[in-house]
N, C-alpha and C positions, 0 to 999 in steps of 0.2 A: 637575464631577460625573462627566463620566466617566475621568477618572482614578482618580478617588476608585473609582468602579467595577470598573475592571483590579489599583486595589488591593488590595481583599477579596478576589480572585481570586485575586491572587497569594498573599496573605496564607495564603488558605485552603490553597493547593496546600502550600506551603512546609510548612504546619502540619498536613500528611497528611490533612487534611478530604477527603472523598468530595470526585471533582471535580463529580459533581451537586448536591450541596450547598452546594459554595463557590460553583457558579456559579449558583444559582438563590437564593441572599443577598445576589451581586451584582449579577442582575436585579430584586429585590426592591428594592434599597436606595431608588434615585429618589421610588419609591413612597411608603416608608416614611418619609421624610424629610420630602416634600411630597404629602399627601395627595390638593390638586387639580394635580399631576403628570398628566398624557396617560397614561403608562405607569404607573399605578398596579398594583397588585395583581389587579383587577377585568381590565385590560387584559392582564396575563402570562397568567392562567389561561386567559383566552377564548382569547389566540395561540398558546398552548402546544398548544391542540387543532386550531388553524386551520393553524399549520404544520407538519403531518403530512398535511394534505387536500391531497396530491400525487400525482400521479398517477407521476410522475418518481422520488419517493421507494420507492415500490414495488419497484424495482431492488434495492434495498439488502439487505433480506430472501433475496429473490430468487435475487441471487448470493450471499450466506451459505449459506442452502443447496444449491444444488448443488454449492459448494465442499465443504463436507460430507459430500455423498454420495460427490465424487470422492476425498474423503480414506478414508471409509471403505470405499470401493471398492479402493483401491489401487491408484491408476491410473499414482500417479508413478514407481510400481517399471518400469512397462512402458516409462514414458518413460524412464528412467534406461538401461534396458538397450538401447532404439534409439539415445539419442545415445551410449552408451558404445561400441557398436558401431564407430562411427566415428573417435572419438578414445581410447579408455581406450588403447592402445599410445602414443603418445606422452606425451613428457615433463609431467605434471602432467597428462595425459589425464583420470585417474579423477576427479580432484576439477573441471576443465571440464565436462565429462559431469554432475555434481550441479549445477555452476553454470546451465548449460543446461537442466537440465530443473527449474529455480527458475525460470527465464524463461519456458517454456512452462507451467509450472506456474500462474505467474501470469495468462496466457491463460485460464485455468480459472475459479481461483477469486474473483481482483478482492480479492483478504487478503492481507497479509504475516504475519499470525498463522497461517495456514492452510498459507499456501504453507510457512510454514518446518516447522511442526506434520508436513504430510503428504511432504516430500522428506529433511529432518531424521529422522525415523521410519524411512523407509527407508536414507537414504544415509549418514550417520552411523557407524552400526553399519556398514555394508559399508567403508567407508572404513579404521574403525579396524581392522576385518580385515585390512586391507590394509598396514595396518603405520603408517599416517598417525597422527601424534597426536590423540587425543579432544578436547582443547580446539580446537585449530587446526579441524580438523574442523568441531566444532558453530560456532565463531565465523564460518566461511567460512558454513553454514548460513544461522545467524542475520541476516547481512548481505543474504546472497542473496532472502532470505527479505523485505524491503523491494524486493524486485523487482517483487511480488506489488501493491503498492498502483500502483505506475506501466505497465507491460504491459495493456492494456487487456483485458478488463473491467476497469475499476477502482471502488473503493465510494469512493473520496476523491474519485474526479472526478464523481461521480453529486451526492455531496454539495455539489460546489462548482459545479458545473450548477444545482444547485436551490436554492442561496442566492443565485449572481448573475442567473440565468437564462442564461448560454452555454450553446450547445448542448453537451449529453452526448455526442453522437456525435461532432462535430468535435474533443471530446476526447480520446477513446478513439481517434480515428486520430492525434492530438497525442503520443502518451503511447508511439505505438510503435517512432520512433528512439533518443527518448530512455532506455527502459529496454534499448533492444537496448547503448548506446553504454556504459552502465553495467555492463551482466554483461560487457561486453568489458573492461573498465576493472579490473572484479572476477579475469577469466581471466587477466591479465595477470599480476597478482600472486601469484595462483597458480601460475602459473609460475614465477616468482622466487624463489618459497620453494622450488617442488621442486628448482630448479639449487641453491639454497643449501644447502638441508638434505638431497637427496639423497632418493630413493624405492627399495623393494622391490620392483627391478625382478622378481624372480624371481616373486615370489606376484602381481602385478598382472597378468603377462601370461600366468598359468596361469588367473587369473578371463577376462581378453578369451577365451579361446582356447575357453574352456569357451565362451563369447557367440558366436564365432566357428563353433559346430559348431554352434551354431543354425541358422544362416545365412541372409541378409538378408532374405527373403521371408518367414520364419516369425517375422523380430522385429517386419515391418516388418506383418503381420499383426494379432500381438497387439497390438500398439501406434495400428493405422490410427484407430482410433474416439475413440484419445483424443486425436490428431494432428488428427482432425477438427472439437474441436469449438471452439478459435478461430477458424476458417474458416464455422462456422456464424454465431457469434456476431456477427464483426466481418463477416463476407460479410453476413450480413440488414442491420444496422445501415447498412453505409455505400454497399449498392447502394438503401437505403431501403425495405428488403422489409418490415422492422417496427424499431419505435422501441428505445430501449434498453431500456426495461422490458419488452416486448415477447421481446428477446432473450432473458433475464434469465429470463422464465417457460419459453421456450423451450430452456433449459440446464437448468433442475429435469429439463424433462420425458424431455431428453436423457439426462442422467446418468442416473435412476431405471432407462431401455431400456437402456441399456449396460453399466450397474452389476450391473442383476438378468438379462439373458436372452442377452446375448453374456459378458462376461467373467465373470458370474455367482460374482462374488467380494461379493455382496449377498446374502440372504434375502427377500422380504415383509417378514419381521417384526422387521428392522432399521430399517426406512423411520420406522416410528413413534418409535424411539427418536433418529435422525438428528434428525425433525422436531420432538421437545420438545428435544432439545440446540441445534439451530437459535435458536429462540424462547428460548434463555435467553439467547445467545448477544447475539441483537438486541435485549433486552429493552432493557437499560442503554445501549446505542446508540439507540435510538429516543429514550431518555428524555431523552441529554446533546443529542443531535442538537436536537430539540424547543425544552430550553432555549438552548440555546447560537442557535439560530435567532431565538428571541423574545429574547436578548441584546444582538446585532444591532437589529433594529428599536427598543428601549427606547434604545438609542446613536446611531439614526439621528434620534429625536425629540430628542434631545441636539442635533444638530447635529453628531455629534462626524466620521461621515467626513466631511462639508465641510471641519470645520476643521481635520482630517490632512492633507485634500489640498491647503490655501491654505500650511498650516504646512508643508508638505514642498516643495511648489511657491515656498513663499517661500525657504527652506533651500536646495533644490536646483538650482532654476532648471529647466533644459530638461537639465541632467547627469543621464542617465539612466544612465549607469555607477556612477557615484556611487550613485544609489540603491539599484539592484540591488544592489548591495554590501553598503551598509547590510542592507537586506531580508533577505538570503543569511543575511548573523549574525544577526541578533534570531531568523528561524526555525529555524536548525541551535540556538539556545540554547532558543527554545520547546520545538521539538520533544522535549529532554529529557526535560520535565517533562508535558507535554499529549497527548493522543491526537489521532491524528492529523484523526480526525472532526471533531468539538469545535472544535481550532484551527482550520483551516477554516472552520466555518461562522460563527464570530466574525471571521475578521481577513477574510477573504474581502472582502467587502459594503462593511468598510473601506480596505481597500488598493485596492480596483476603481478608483474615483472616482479616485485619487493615480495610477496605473497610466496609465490614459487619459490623463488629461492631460499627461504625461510622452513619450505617444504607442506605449506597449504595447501590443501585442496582449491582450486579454482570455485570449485560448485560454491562451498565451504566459505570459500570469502566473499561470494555474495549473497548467502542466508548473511552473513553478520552484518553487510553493508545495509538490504535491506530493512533488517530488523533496527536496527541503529537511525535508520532516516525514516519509519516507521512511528519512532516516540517523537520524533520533531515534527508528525503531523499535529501533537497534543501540546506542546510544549511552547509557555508563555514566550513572548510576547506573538510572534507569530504564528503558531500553530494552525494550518488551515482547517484542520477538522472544528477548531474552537471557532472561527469564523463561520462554520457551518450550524453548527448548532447553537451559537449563541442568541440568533434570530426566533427560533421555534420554540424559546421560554422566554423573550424579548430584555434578557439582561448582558450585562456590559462582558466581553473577551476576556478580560484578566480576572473577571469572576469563577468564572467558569474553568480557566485555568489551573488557580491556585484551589480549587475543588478539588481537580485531579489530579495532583500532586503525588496522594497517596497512590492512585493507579497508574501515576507515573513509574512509582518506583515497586511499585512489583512488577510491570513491564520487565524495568529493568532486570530485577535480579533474575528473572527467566531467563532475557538477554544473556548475560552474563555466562552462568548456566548452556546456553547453545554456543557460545563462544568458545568458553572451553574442552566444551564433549562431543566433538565433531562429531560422533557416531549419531546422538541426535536428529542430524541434517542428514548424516550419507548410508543409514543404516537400512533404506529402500530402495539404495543402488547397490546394492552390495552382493553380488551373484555368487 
Protein backbone atom coordinates (compact mmCIF):
# COMPACT_ATOMS: atom_id res chain seq x y z
CA UNK A 1 0.00 0.00 0.00
CA UNK A 2 2.44 2.28 0.46
CA UNK A 3 4.21 1.89 -2.50
CA UNK A 4 1.17 1.95 -4.17
CA UNK A 5 1.18 5.39 -2.53
CA UNK A 6 4.57 6.92 -3.71
CA UNK A 7 3.05 5.65 -6.75
CA UNK A 8 0.22 8.11 -7.39
CA UNK A 9 2.71 10.52 -6.30
CA UNK A 10 4.96 9.98 -8.67
CA UNK A 11 2.37 9.28 -11.23
CA UNK A 12 0.95 12.63 -10.49
CA UNK A 13 4.24 14.72 -10.67
CA UNK A 14 5.36 13.12 -13.91
CA UNK A 15 1.77 14.08 -15.17
CA UNK A 16 2.14 17.82 -14.22
CA UNK A 17 -0.80 17.39 -11.66
CA UNK A 18 -0.44 20.26 -8.96
CA UNK A 19 1.90 18.64 -6.47
CA UNK A 20 -0.92 19.23 -3.77
CA UNK A 21 -3.22 17.36 -5.53
CA UNK A 22 -1.17 14.41 -6.38
CA UNK A 23 -0.15 14.27 -2.98
CA UNK A 24 -3.37 14.71 -1.10
CA UNK A 25 -4.95 11.45 -3.82
CA UNK A 26 -2.06 9.80 -2.44
CA UNK A 27 -2.95 10.43 1.16
CA UNK A 28 -6.53 9.75 0.26
CA UNK A 29 -5.83 6.57 -1.44
CA UNK A 30 -5.60 3.94 1.85
CA UNK A 31 -8.76 5.62 2.85
CA UNK A 32 -10.43 5.09 -0.21
CA UNK A 33 -9.62 1.73 -0.79
CA UNK A 34 -10.49 0.42 2.73
CA UNK A 35 -12.83 2.39 4.31
CA UNK A 36 -12.19 0.98 8.05
CA UNK A 37 -8.53 2.09 7.33
CA UNK A 38 -7.12 4.04 10.59
CA UNK A 39 -6.15 6.80 8.02
CA UNK A 40 -9.29 7.25 6.41
CA UNK A 41 -10.58 10.42 4.99
CA UNK A 42 -12.13 11.55 8.43
CA UNK A 43 -8.42 10.93 9.83
CA UNK A 44 -6.57 13.31 6.93
CA UNK A 45 -8.87 16.20 7.43
CA UNK A 46 -8.77 16.21 11.20
CA UNK A 47 -4.45 15.90 10.75
CA UNK A 48 -4.38 18.29 8.15
CA UNK A 49 -5.55 20.97 10.85
CA UNK A 50 -3.74 19.23 13.86
CA UNK A 51 -0.49 19.47 11.92
CA UNK A 52 -0.15 23.15 11.48
CA UNK A 53 -0.95 23.37 15.58
CA UNK A 54 2.97 24.08 16.02
CA UNK A 55 4.26 26.26 17.70
CA UNK A 56 7.81 25.50 15.72
CA UNK A 57 5.98 25.87 12.38
CA UNK A 58 5.44 29.61 12.92
CA UNK A 59 9.09 30.14 11.97
CA UNK A 60 8.34 29.52 8.47
CA UNK A 61 5.96 32.46 7.86
CA UNK A 62 8.07 34.32 9.93
CA UNK A 63 11.23 34.09 8.01
CA UNK A 64 9.33 34.51 4.53
CA UNK A 65 8.69 37.68 5.58
CA UNK A 66 11.40 39.30 6.63
CA UNK A 67 13.17 37.86 3.72
CA UNK A 68 10.84 39.91 2.01
CA UNK A 69 11.20 42.93 3.50
CA UNK A 70 15.07 42.56 3.23
CA UNK A 71 14.54 41.83 -0.39
CA UNK A 72 12.59 44.72 -0.84
CA UNK A 73 14.64 46.77 1.26
CA UNK A 74 17.71 46.26 -0.76
CA UNK A 75 19.74 45.19 1.67
CA UNK A 76 21.86 42.77 -0.61
CA UNK A 77 23.13 45.78 -2.77
CA UNK A 78 24.92 47.02 0.68
CA UNK A 79 26.13 43.53 1.22
CA UNK A 80 27.55 43.20 -2.21
CA UNK A 81 29.41 46.32 -2.15
CA UNK A 82 31.19 45.45 1.64
CA UNK A 83 32.43 42.16 0.44
CA UNK A 84 33.24 43.61 -3.07
CA UNK A 85 35.31 45.92 -1.28
CA UNK A 86 37.47 43.39 -0.28
CA UNK A 87 37.90 41.10 -3.09
CA UNK A 88 36.32 42.72 -6.51
CA UNK A 89 40.25 43.55 -7.54
CA UNK A 90 41.28 40.13 -7.66
CA UNK A 91 40.93 37.46 -10.12
CA UNK A 92 37.18 36.46 -10.38
CA UNK A 93 36.80 38.97 -7.41
CA UNK A 94 33.37 40.42 -8.77
CA UNK A 95 31.46 37.33 -9.27
CA UNK A 96 33.14 35.86 -5.26
CA UNK A 97 31.86 39.03 -3.91
CA UNK A 98 28.01 38.00 -5.44
CA UNK A 99 28.78 34.48 -4.17
CA UNK A 100 29.41 35.90 -0.72
CA UNK A 101 26.96 37.97 -0.23
CA UNK A 102 24.25 34.74 -1.52
CA UNK A 103 25.85 33.28 1.63
CA UNK A 104 25.20 36.03 3.88
CA UNK A 105 22.11 36.68 2.10
CA UNK A 106 21.08 33.42 3.17
CA UNK A 107 21.63 34.35 6.98
CA UNK A 108 18.70 36.62 6.10
CA UNK A 109 16.15 35.13 4.56
CA UNK A 110 16.34 31.00 5.36
CA UNK A 111 14.91 30.93 0.96
CA UNK A 112 16.93 29.94 -1.88
CA UNK A 113 13.94 31.57 -4.06
CA UNK A 114 14.64 34.84 -2.09
CA UNK A 115 18.14 34.60 -1.79
CA UNK A 116 18.62 34.16 -5.59
CA UNK A 117 15.36 36.70 -6.38
CA UNK A 118 17.02 39.51 -4.11
CA UNK A 119 21.10 39.14 -4.94
CA UNK A 120 20.18 38.03 -8.72
CA UNK A 121 18.27 41.52 -9.03
CA UNK A 122 20.92 43.16 -7.88
CA UNK A 123 24.27 41.37 -9.03
CA UNK A 124 23.25 40.09 -12.27
CA UNK A 125 22.84 43.16 -13.93
CA UNK A 126 26.07 44.69 -12.35
CA UNK A 127 27.98 41.70 -13.34
CA UNK A 128 26.92 41.71 -16.97
CA UNK A 129 28.16 45.49 -16.84
CA UNK A 130 31.10 44.25 -16.16
CA UNK A 131 31.59 42.38 -19.26
CA UNK A 132 30.65 38.84 -17.62
CA UNK A 133 28.34 36.86 -19.65
CA UNK A 134 24.44 36.91 -18.67
CA UNK A 135 23.78 33.39 -18.69
CA UNK A 136 27.06 32.36 -16.61
CA UNK A 137 26.14 35.07 -14.57
CA UNK A 138 22.41 34.22 -13.69
CA UNK A 139 23.53 30.43 -13.46
CA UNK A 140 26.41 31.32 -10.89
CA UNK A 141 23.05 33.15 -9.26
CA UNK A 142 20.84 30.52 -9.36
CA UNK A 143 23.22 28.05 -7.77
CA UNK A 144 24.33 30.36 -5.12
CA UNK A 145 21.05 31.13 -4.62
CA UNK A 146 20.43 27.21 -2.87
CA UNK A 147 22.93 28.63 -0.37
CA UNK A 148 19.80 30.27 1.05
CA UNK A 149 18.00 26.90 2.30
CA UNK A 150 21.32 25.55 4.27
CA UNK A 151 23.12 29.00 5.87
CA UNK A 152 21.01 29.06 8.84
CA UNK A 153 17.91 30.54 9.27
CA UNK A 154 16.86 27.92 7.31
CA UNK A 155 12.80 27.20 6.50
CA UNK A 156 13.98 23.38 5.36
CA UNK A 157 15.48 22.87 8.67
CA UNK A 158 12.44 24.41 10.57
CA UNK A 159 10.51 21.88 8.60
CA UNK A 160 12.58 18.92 9.25
CA UNK A 161 12.67 20.00 13.20
CA UNK A 162 8.99 19.84 13.05
CA UNK A 163 8.34 16.49 11.38
CA UNK A 164 11.03 14.59 13.30
CA UNK A 165 11.17 16.62 16.43
CA UNK A 166 15.24 17.50 16.33
CA UNK A 167 16.07 20.39 17.71
CA UNK A 168 15.74 23.54 15.18
CA UNK A 169 18.46 25.33 16.70
CA UNK A 170 20.98 22.61 16.83
CA UNK A 171 20.24 22.72 13.27
CA UNK A 172 20.82 25.98 12.24
CA UNK A 173 24.27 25.77 14.12
CA UNK A 174 24.57 22.21 11.85
CA UNK A 175 23.90 23.99 8.72
CA UNK A 176 26.71 26.64 9.21
CA UNK A 177 30.09 24.86 7.97
CA UNK A 178 28.41 23.25 5.59
CA UNK A 179 26.91 26.07 3.52
CA UNK A 180 30.19 28.09 4.21
CA UNK A 181 32.25 24.70 2.55
CA UNK A 182 29.87 25.07 -0.47
CA UNK A 183 29.97 28.77 -1.57
CA UNK A 184 33.76 27.96 -1.18
CA UNK A 185 33.31 25.02 -3.46
CA UNK A 186 31.19 27.56 -5.71
CA UNK A 187 34.16 30.41 -5.48
CA UNK A 188 36.38 28.06 -6.69
CA UNK A 189 35.06 27.56 -9.91
CA UNK A 190 34.56 30.81 -10.29
CA UNK A 191 37.80 31.33 -10.45
CA UNK A 192 38.44 28.72 -12.93
CA UNK A 193 36.35 30.18 -15.47
CA UNK A 194 37.82 33.66 -14.97
CA UNK A 195 41.58 32.15 -15.56
CA UNK A 196 39.87 30.28 -18.60
CA UNK A 197 37.71 32.72 -20.16
CA UNK A 198 39.62 35.89 -19.07
CA UNK A 199 37.92 39.12 -17.33
CA UNK A 200 37.53 43.11 -18.21
CA UNK A 201 40.17 43.78 -16.20
CA UNK A 202 39.88 47.45 -17.05
CA UNK A 203 35.98 48.17 -16.39
CA UNK A 204 35.96 45.87 -13.06
CA UNK A 205 38.73 47.75 -11.40
CA UNK A 206 37.28 51.29 -12.42
CA UNK A 207 33.83 49.89 -10.44
CA UNK A 208 36.33 48.62 -7.12
CA UNK A 209 38.00 51.97 -7.38
CA UNK A 210 34.78 53.99 -7.62
CA UNK A 211 33.90 51.40 -4.11
CA UNK A 212 37.21 52.23 -3.08
CA UNK A 213 36.74 56.24 -2.69
CA UNK A 214 34.05 55.19 -0.48
CA UNK A 215 36.14 54.04 1.80
CA UNK A 216 35.88 51.37 4.42
CA UNK A 217 34.17 53.02 7.27
CA UNK A 218 31.34 54.51 5.08
CA UNK A 219 30.70 50.93 3.46
CA UNK A 220 31.25 49.30 6.47
CA UNK A 221 28.48 51.82 7.86
CA UNK A 222 25.92 51.39 5.29
CA UNK A 223 26.28 47.85 5.42
CA UNK A 224 26.63 47.27 9.63
CA UNK A 225 22.77 46.67 10.29
CA UNK A 226 22.44 44.11 7.69
CA UNK A 227 25.88 42.41 8.83
CA UNK A 228 24.09 42.50 12.02
CA UNK A 229 21.26 40.66 11.67
CA UNK A 230 22.56 36.85 11.55
CA UNK A 231 24.31 37.66 14.78
CA UNK A 232 20.98 38.62 16.17
CA UNK A 233 19.28 35.69 14.89
CA UNK A 234 21.83 32.87 15.43
CA UNK A 235 23.36 34.92 18.82
CA UNK A 236 19.53 34.78 20.54
CA UNK A 237 18.97 31.07 19.34
CA UNK A 238 22.09 29.38 20.28
CA UNK A 239 23.07 31.49 23.57
CA UNK A 240 19.25 30.34 24.32
CA UNK A 241 17.98 34.07 24.61
CA UNK A 242 14.68 32.91 22.48
CA UNK A 243 13.71 29.86 20.54
CA UNK A 244 13.67 29.90 16.78
CA UNK A 245 10.38 31.08 16.22
CA UNK A 246 11.15 33.45 18.65
CA UNK A 247 14.09 34.74 16.49
CA UNK A 248 11.95 34.49 13.38
CA UNK A 249 9.45 37.11 14.92
CA UNK A 250 12.34 38.98 15.98
CA UNK A 251 13.84 39.44 12.29
CA UNK A 252 10.15 40.81 10.95
CA UNK A 253 10.60 43.11 13.55
CA UNK A 254 14.28 43.86 12.75
CA UNK A 255 13.93 44.37 9.08
CA UNK A 256 10.64 46.47 9.18
CA UNK A 257 13.43 49.23 11.98
CA UNK A 258 15.95 49.09 9.43
CA UNK A 259 14.25 48.79 6.21
CA UNK A 260 11.96 51.84 7.10
CA UNK A 261 14.00 54.38 9.63
CA UNK A 262 17.88 53.73 9.10
CA UNK A 263 18.35 52.64 5.33
CA UNK A 264 14.85 53.90 4.68
CA UNK A 265 14.93 52.25 1.32
CA UNK A 266 10.94 51.21 2.62
CA UNK A 267 7.77 53.41 2.90
CA UNK A 268 4.74 52.53 5.58
CA UNK A 269 2.92 51.79 2.84
CA UNK A 270 5.04 49.15 1.27
CA UNK A 271 4.85 46.88 4.49
CA UNK A 272 1.16 46.05 3.48
CA UNK A 273 1.86 45.05 0.15
CA UNK A 274 5.24 42.94 1.43
CA UNK A 275 2.80 41.37 3.88
CA UNK A 276 -0.23 40.18 1.27
CA UNK A 277 2.92 38.94 -1.06
CA UNK A 278 4.21 37.22 2.13
CA UNK A 279 0.83 35.33 2.64
CA UNK A 280 0.53 34.30 -1.03
CA UNK A 281 3.84 33.37 -0.79
CA UNK A 282 3.12 30.68 2.23
CA UNK A 283 -0.17 29.99 1.28
CA UNK A 284 0.71 26.92 -0.96
CA UNK A 285 3.66 25.99 1.49
CA UNK A 286 1.44 25.65 4.34
CA UNK A 287 -1.01 23.67 2.33
CA UNK A 288 1.73 20.99 0.73
CA UNK A 289 3.55 21.21 4.15
CA UNK A 290 0.14 20.31 6.01
CA UNK A 291 -0.29 17.49 3.52
CA UNK A 292 2.75 16.18 3.01
CA UNK A 293 2.89 15.95 6.98
CA UNK A 294 -0.40 14.01 7.24
CA UNK A 295 1.33 11.89 4.38
CA UNK A 296 3.87 10.84 6.68
CA UNK A 297 1.75 9.67 9.54
CA UNK A 298 -1.00 7.86 7.02
CA UNK A 299 2.63 5.67 5.99
CA UNK A 300 3.60 5.48 9.57
CA UNK A 301 -0.02 3.60 10.27
CA UNK A 302 1.20 1.47 7.17
CA UNK A 303 4.07 0.46 9.07
CA UNK A 304 5.96 1.57 6.19
CA UNK A 305 9.11 3.38 7.97
CA UNK A 306 9.63 0.09 10.11
CA UNK A 307 9.63 -1.71 7.11
CA UNK A 308 12.39 0.78 5.07
CA UNK A 309 14.38 0.51 8.11
CA UNK A 310 14.28 -3.57 8.53
CA UNK A 311 14.44 -3.49 4.54
CA UNK A 312 17.46 -1.25 4.44
CA UNK A 313 19.07 -2.64 7.66
CA UNK A 314 18.54 -6.05 5.84
CA UNK A 315 20.13 -4.74 2.45
CA UNK A 316 22.70 -2.74 4.10
CA UNK A 317 23.86 -4.21 7.11
CA UNK A 318 25.85 -1.81 9.45
CA UNK A 319 27.42 -0.12 5.66
CA UNK A 320 26.66 3.14 6.41
CA UNK A 321 28.67 4.40 3.39
CA UNK A 322 26.82 2.39 1.25
CA UNK A 323 23.81 3.92 2.21
CA UNK A 324 24.65 7.37 2.20
CA UNK A 325 25.41 6.80 -1.17
CA UNK A 326 22.40 5.37 -2.00
CA UNK A 327 20.50 8.30 -0.20
CA UNK A 328 22.81 11.07 -2.05
CA UNK A 329 21.11 9.62 -5.59
CA UNK A 330 17.53 8.96 -4.87
CA UNK A 331 17.53 12.79 -3.23
CA UNK A 332 19.87 14.78 -5.88
CA UNK A 333 17.05 12.77 -8.48
CA UNK A 334 14.04 13.88 -5.98
CA UNK A 335 15.12 16.97 -5.65
CA UNK A 336 14.50 17.51 -9.50
CA UNK A 337 11.17 17.15 -9.60
CA UNK A 338 9.84 18.05 -5.74
CA UNK A 339 10.12 21.16 -3.56
CA UNK A 340 12.21 21.07 -1.25
CA UNK A 341 9.50 21.47 1.85
CA UNK A 342 7.32 18.69 0.65
CA UNK A 343 10.15 16.30 0.21
CA UNK A 344 11.29 16.67 3.49
CA UNK A 345 8.60 16.38 5.41
CA UNK A 346 7.52 12.99 3.63
CA UNK A 347 10.93 11.27 3.56
CA UNK A 348 12.21 12.82 6.73
CA UNK A 349 10.00 10.64 9.45
CA UNK A 350 10.96 7.75 7.02
CA UNK A 351 14.47 7.77 6.55
CA UNK A 352 14.88 8.80 10.52
CA UNK A 353 14.23 5.37 11.85
CA UNK A 354 16.79 3.78 8.96
CA UNK A 355 19.38 6.59 9.90
CA UNK A 356 19.46 5.73 13.54
CA UNK A 357 19.82 2.48 13.36
CA UNK A 358 22.68 2.68 10.82
CA UNK A 359 24.10 4.96 13.84
CA UNK A 360 23.64 8.71 12.25
CA UNK A 361 23.37 11.40 13.88
CA UNK A 362 19.86 12.77 13.43
CA UNK A 363 21.18 16.59 13.02
CA UNK A 364 23.69 14.83 10.54
CA UNK A 365 20.88 13.38 8.30
CA UNK A 366 19.38 16.49 7.86
CA UNK A 367 22.42 18.70 6.87
CA UNK A 368 22.69 15.96 4.06
CA UNK A 369 18.91 15.79 3.11
CA UNK A 370 19.04 19.48 3.03
CA UNK A 371 22.04 19.88 1.11
CA UNK A 372 20.96 17.23 -1.53
CA UNK A 373 17.35 18.97 -2.25
CA UNK A 374 19.46 22.18 -2.13
CA UNK A 375 21.17 21.25 -5.86
CA UNK A 376 17.55 20.31 -7.10
CA UNK A 377 16.75 24.11 -6.64
CA UNK A 378 19.43 24.52 -9.62
CA UNK A 379 19.00 21.37 -11.46
CA UNK A 380 17.50 21.06 -15.14
CA UNK A 381 14.51 20.65 -15.87
CA UNK A 382 12.85 22.04 -12.99
CA UNK A 383 14.99 23.68 -10.91
CA UNK A 384 13.01 26.69 -9.27
CA UNK A 385 15.93 28.98 -8.68
CA UNK A 386 16.37 28.63 -12.63
CA UNK A 387 12.82 29.71 -12.95
CA UNK A 388 13.79 32.68 -10.88
CA UNK A 389 16.44 34.03 -12.62
CA UNK A 390 15.87 32.99 -15.91
CA UNK A 391 13.43 36.19 -16.35
CA UNK A 392 16.13 38.94 -15.10
CA UNK A 393 18.46 38.21 -18.34
CA UNK A 394 15.07 37.19 -20.40
CA UNK A 395 16.60 33.71 -21.70
CA UNK A 396 15.03 30.42 -21.86
CA UNK A 397 15.36 27.69 -18.35
CA UNK A 398 17.32 25.04 -19.88
CA UNK A 399 19.82 27.62 -20.86
CA UNK A 400 20.58 28.64 -17.80
CA UNK A 401 20.73 25.31 -16.57
CA UNK A 402 23.06 23.58 -18.55
CA UNK A 403 25.41 26.88 -17.62
CA UNK A 404 25.40 25.69 -14.38
CA UNK A 405 26.32 22.37 -14.64
CA UNK A 406 29.78 23.15 -13.76
CA UNK A 407 28.57 24.79 -10.36
CA UNK A 408 26.37 21.95 -10.16
CA UNK A 409 29.02 19.73 -9.71
CA UNK A 410 31.16 21.32 -7.38
CA UNK A 411 28.08 21.80 -5.21
CA UNK A 412 28.25 18.40 -5.37
CA UNK A 413 31.50 17.30 -4.45
CA UNK A 414 31.40 19.71 -1.33
CA UNK A 415 28.09 17.68 -0.72
CA UNK A 416 29.75 14.67 -0.82
CA UNK A 417 32.60 15.78 1.26
CA UNK A 418 29.75 16.87 4.24
CA UNK A 419 28.23 13.55 3.87
CA UNK A 420 31.05 11.79 4.64
CA UNK A 421 32.88 13.96 7.63
CA UNK A 422 29.95 14.31 9.93
CA UNK A 423 32.31 16.46 12.04
CA UNK A 424 31.82 19.03 9.33
CA UNK A 425 28.00 19.55 10.36
CA UNK A 426 28.36 18.62 14.40
CA UNK A 427 31.63 20.07 15.10
CA UNK A 428 29.66 23.24 16.77
CA UNK A 429 27.70 21.03 18.92
CA UNK A 430 30.30 19.38 20.33
CA UNK A 431 30.67 20.38 24.17
Amino acid sequence: MAIQMFGILIIGLLLSIPIAISLGLATIYPGLLNPHFAGNIQFVIRNMVSALDSTPILAIPMFILSGDIMTKGKISEKLFNFFAYFVGNKTAGMPIAAIITALFYGAISGSGVATTAAVGGMAIPFLVSLGYDKVYSAAMIATAGGLGVIIPPSIPFVTYGVVTGVSIGSLFIAGIFPGILIGLSLMVYAYIYAKRYGEDKEKILDRYNSLRQKGFFKLFRESFWALLTPVIILGGIYSGVVTPTEAAVISVFYSILVCLFIYKTLKLGDILNILRNSVKSYAPIVVLLSLAIVFGRVLALLQAPVLLRDFIVANFGNNWIMFLLVLNIILLILGMFMDVGPAIAILAPMLLPSAVAMGINPIHLGVIMVCNLAVGMVTPPFGVNLFVAAPMIKEEVMKIGLKAIPFIISFIIALFIITYVPSISLVLLQK
